[in-house]
N, C-alpha and C positions, 0 to 999 in steps of 0.2 A: 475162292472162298475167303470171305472176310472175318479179321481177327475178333475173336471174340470181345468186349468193352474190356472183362479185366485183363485181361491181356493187355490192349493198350493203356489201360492205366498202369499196370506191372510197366510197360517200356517206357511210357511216361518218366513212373520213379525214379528205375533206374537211371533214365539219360542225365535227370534232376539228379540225382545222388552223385554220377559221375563230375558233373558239371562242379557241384559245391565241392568234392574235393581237390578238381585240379583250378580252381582258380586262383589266380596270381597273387590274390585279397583274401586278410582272414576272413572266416565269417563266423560268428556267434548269435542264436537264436536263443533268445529267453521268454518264460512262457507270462500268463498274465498277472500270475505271482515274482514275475525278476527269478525265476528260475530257469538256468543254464541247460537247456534241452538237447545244443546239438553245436556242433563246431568243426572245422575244417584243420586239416596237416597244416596248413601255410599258416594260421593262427595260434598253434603250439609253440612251432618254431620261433617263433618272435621274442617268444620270453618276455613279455608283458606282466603275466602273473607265475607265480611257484607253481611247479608242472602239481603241485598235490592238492591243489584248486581246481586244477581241470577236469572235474567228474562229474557227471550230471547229476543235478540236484542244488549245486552252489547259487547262493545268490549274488546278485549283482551287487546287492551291499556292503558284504562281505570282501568281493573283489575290490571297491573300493578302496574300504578302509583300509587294506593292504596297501593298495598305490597309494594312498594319503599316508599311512605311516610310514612311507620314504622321504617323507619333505617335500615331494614334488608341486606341490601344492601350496605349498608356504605352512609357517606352522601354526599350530591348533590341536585339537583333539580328533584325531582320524576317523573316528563315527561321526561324529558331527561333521567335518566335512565330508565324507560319503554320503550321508542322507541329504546334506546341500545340495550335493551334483545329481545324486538320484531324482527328488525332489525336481531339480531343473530339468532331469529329461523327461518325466512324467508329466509335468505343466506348462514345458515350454515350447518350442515350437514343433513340430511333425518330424522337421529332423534336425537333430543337435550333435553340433560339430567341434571337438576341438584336438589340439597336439599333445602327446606325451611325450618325454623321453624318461623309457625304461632303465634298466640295470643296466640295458646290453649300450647304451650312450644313444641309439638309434633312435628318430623322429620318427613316432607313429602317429598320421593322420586318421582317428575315429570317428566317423561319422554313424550316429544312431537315429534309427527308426521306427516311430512307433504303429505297430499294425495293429489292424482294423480289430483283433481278437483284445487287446490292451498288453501283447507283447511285444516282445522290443526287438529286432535286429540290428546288427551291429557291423559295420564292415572296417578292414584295416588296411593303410598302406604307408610304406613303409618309403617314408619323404626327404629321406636325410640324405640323399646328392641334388634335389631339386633345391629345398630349403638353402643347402652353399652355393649351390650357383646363384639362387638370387641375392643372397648374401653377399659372393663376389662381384655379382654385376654391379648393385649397391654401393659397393669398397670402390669399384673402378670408376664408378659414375663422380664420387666423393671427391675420388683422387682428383680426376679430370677439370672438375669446377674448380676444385682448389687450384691447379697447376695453371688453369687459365687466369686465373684470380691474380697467383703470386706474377706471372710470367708478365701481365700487363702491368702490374705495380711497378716490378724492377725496371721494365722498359722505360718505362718514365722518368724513373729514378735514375737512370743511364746514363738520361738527359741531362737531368739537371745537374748531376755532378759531372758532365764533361765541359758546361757551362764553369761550375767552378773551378776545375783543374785548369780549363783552358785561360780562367782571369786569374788564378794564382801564378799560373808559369808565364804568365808576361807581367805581371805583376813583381816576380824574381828578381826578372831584368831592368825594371827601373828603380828598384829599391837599395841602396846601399848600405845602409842601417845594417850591422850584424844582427840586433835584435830584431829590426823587422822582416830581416830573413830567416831568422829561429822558428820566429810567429807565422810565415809562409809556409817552410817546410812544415813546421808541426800538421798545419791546414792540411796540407798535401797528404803527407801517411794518414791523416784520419780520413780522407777524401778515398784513401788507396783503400782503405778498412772497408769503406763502404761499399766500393765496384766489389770487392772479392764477395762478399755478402749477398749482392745484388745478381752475381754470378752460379752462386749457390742457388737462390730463389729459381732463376733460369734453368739451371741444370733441372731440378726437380720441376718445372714444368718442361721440360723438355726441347725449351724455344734459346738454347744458349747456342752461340756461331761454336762450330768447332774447326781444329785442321788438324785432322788425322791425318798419319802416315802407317806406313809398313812398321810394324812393333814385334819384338820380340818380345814377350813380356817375360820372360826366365830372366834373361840378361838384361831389363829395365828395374826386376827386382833385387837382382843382385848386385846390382849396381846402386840400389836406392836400402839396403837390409841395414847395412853399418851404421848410416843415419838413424833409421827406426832405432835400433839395440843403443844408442846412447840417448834419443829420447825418451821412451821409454825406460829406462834406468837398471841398472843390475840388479833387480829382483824380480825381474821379467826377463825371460830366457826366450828368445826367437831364432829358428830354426826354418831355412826353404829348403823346400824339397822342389826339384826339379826336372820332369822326364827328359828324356833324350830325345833327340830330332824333334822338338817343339815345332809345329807350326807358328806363321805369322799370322799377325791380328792386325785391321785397322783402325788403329784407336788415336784420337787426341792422347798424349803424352802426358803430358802437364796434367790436365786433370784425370786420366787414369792412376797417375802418384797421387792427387791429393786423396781417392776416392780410396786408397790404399792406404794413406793418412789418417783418414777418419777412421778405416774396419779398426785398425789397429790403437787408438785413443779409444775406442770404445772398447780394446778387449780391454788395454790397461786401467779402466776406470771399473771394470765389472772385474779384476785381481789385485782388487787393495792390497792384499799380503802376499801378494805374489804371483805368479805363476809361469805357464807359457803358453804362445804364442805361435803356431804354426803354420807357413803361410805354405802351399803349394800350387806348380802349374803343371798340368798335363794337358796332354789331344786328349780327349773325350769325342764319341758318337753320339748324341742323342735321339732317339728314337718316335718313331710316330705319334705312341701311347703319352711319350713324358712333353714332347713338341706341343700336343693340342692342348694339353694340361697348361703349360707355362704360355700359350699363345706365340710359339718361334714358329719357324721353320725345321725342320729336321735335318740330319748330317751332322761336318765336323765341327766339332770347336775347340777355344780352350779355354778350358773349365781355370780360373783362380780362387783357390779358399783359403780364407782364414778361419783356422780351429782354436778357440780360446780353452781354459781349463777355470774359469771364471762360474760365477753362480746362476746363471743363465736367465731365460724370461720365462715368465708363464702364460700361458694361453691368451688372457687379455692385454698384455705388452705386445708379445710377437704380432698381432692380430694388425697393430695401431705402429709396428716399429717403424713401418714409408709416410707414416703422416708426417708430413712438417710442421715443426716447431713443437712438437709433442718428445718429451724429454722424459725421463726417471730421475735425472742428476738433480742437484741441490741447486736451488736457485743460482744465478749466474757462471754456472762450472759449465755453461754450452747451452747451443744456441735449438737443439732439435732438429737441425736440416743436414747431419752428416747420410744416415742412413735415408734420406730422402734425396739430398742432393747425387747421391750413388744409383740410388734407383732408377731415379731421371737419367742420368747418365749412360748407363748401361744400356736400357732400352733406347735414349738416342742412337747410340752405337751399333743398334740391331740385333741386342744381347738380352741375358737375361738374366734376373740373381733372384736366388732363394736363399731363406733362413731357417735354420732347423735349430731349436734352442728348449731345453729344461730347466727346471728348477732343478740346479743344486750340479747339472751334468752339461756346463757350460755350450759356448754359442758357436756353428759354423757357418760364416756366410759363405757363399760359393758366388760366383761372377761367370756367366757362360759371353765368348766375344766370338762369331763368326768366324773362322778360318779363312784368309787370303786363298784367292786361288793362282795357283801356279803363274797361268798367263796375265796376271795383276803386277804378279814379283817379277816378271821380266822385264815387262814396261817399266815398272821404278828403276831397278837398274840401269837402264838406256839413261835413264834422266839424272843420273847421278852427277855426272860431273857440272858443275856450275862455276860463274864466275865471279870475282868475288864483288862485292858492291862499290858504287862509282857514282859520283851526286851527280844528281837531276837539276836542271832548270827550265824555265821557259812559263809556258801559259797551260794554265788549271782552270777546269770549272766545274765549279764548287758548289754543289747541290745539295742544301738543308734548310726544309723546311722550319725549323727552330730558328725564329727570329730573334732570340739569344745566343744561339751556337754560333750562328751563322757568321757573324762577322768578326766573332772571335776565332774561326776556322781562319777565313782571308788573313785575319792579323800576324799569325802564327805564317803562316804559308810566304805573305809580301818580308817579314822581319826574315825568313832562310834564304829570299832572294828568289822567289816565286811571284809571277803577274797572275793576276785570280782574274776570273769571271763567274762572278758571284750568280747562283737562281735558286728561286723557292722550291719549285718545281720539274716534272720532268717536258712539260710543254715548253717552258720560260727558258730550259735549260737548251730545247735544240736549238730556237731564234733564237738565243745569245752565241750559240757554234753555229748557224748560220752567218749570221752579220759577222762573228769573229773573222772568220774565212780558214782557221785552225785554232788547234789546239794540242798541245804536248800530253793529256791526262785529265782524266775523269775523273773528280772526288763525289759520288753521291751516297748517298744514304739508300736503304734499301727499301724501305718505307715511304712512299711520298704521297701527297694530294693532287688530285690533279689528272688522276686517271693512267697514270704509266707506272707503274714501281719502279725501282733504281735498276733491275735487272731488265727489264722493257726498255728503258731509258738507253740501257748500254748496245742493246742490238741495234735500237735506231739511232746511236751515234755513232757507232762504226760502220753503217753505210755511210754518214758522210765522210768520215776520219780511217780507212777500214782499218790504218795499225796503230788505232788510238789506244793506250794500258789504260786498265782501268783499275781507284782501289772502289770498294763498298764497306762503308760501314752501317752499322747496326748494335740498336740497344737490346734487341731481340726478333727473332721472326724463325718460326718454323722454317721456310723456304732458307735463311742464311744459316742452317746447319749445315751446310756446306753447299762449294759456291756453283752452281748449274755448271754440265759437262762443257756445255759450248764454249763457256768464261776458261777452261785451265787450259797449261798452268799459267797464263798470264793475267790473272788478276788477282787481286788481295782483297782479305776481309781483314777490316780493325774491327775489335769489339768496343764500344763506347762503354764507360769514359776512358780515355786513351791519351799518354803523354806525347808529347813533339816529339820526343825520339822516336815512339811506335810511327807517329804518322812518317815521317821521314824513313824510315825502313820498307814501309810498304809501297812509300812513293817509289823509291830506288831499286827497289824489288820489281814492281809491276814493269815499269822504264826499260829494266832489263832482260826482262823475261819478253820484250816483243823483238 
């Protein structure tokens, strides 16, 4: 027996009635007068309009004017812009689309439709984790361009001042003039100004060489706090806190202190009249939820924060505080790349940092670094004992494609009592170790022309030499954040620009470590 029509238009209804209130989108029908005939639970909830709007009979001009007498809108007379917006969806296209944010801070995307009777439907959805993540992806896309930007500039720069450090330190040696040795060193510390600078640029792009080891960082800060409390000065109070049984971290040293340097000059510059300064380390767990959030991996780490009692940032600072070169300070009081140069840093290390900061309810940056695992700490151990260094001589070849560097390299190397065999290249450089018939050490660069990198370069030199050392320098490069597994521990990285004593350290290092 089949259903009688009203029947199925009765199930019809209902299924349509059902349908309109559980869907995921508000929905709002108004009739050919812009009056409010019908609306859904999921469009109540949103808080759009004053719940004593929501009764059939309101017009849509009305609802306007409302949302225009919050400012959302920019300002004017809130009837006049209501009838503007009205006006535009009655003559403007079929369906007229744009974003709000209500009371509730939430991004509501509304799209309106005008049907065939001359009423309007209306749908909502609610945009605000879509809206941040392309926000974020935007931020990170920024970040990236910039960081390849700054990371190729400093490389450069690298260059060229190890070009000049290399012609002032032989330049030292044949000048005997006390003043025109004044005029040398002076060069030199501003030469050294600029590597440290250029090194910053690096860290925030992420392309700076590092050598990490096994770190405690309880006992790296405690050991580095005394310093902090007299730079910072007695009307800043600094206090660590420190958990028990700390795990190891492995981090570059050196710049994990400066990148602690910096949280801490920024808390003292945001406590003009005072305050303090609280640095703490603990294990922390971090969890699936907060992992994909920050983009890590999940498990142990240890968490390092500095908590200031300073005036904190607001929305648009915190948003812009990893941009480099982007400051709040008074012209010349800083350079903008501490909290960038950190950031960079951090995530070279595998780590992560977030900032939580108010207006008025000062700043905590946190530092998350990977936890060493056990059978890592053992192996360092084994490798503990060393011997102490013992000068090198013999025959080098000397791989820089910088036809400046280049023979300022040899000069430095022949003046310690070293024979060079000078190549531009990693081609140039095996036929020079062929026809040599040996070689005592590998100096190349990591970067080359020619179709080999310097780490190519060294696998196919130690077929011919198998217990050739090798060092590698580099003014940057992704791959030289530390040195490929096959290379330890017998090989060294310099970072350019680099004095004759570095280079002689790493020569005498790599020497001894075969």
């Amino acid at each position: 027996m089949q259903d009688h029509p009203r029947q199925e238009v009765s199930r019809i209804q209902e299924f349509l009635k059902i349908t309109f209130e559980t869907m995921d989108q508000g929905i709002t029908i108004y009739d050919d007068e812009l009056r409010l005939v019908a609306w859904n639970d999921r469009y109540a909830g949103m808080g759009i309009h004053p719940k004593e709007l929501l009764c059939e009979g309101t017009n849509l001009l009305d609802l306007y004017a409302v949302v225009a007498s919050t400012g959302i809108f920019g300002p004017g007379d809130p009837d006049a812009i209501a009838w503007a917006h009205v006006e535009a969806i009655r003559s403007g296209p079929l369906i007229h689309t744009e974003v709000l944010t209500p009371p509730t801070g939430r991004s509501i995307l509304i799209r309106r439709f005008r049907l065939p009777n001359g009423g309007i439907c209306a749908t909502f959805n609610d945009v605000t984790d879509e809206l941040r993540a392309e926000s974020e992806l935007r931020q990170s896309q920024k970040m990236d361009a910039i960081g390849k930007l700054t990371g190729g500039v400093a490389h450069d720069i690298n260059n060229v001042l190890a070009v000049v450090e290399g012609n002032l330190e032989l330049a030292l040696e044949k000048v005997s003039d006390p003043e025109g040795n004044r005029l040398i060193r002076s060069a030199l510390d501003a030469s050294e100004r600029g590597s440290k600078l250029t090194h910053r640029l690096l860290a925030f792009a992420r392309r700076q060489p590092l050598s990490p080891t096994l770190t405690d960082a309880g006992a790296l800060l405690s050991g580095f706090v005394d310093m902090l409390r007299k730079m910072l000065g007695a009307s800043i109070e600094v206090e660590l806190i420190r958990d028990a049984n700390l795990w190891l971290c492995h981090v570059d040293r050196n710049q994990f202190e400066n990148v602690v340097l910096n949280l801490a000059i920024n808390a003292r510059d945001a406590m003009p009249e005072g305050g303090k300064l609280l640095l703490r380390v603990a294990n922390v767990e971090i969890d699936d939820g907060y992992a994909a959030s920050a983009e890590i991996d999940a498990g142990p780490y240890i968490c390092v924060s500095a908590t200031d009692s300073g005036y904190g940032m607001d929305a648009a600072t915190l948003d812009r505080a990893f941009e480099p070169f982007f400051t709040t300070k008074a012209v010349g009081r800083g350079t903008g790349l501490g909290l960038s140069m950190a950031h960079g840093f951090v995530k070279q290390s595998g780590g992560h940092i977030a900032i939580e900061s108010g207006m008025g309810s000062g700043t905590v940056v946190s530092i998350y670094l990977p936890r060493v695992n056990d059978e890592l700490v053992e192996a360092a151990a084994e490798k503990l004992p060393q011997s102490s260094p013992r000068n090198c001589s013999g025959f080098v070849v000397v791989v820089e494609d910088d036809d400046d560097l280049r023979p300022i390299l040899v000069s430095q190397l022949e003046a310690l009592g070293f024979r060079t065999l000078p190549a531009v290249n990693g081609i140039e450089a095996l036929e020079v170790l062929r026809e040599a018939g040996q070689a005592d050490l590998l100096l190349t660069d990591v970067i080359l022309p020619g179709g080999l990198s310097g780490y190519e370069l060294a696998e196919a030199a130690r077929k011919l030499v198998p217990s050739l050392p090798v060092v590698f320098m580099s003014g940057y490069t992704e791959s030289a954040a530390a040195i490929p597994s096959q290379f330890e521990p017998d090989a060294e990285l310099l970072r350019k620009p680099f004095r004759r004593a570095d280079l002689v350290q790493a020569l005498t290092r790599a020497v001894e470590a075969r």
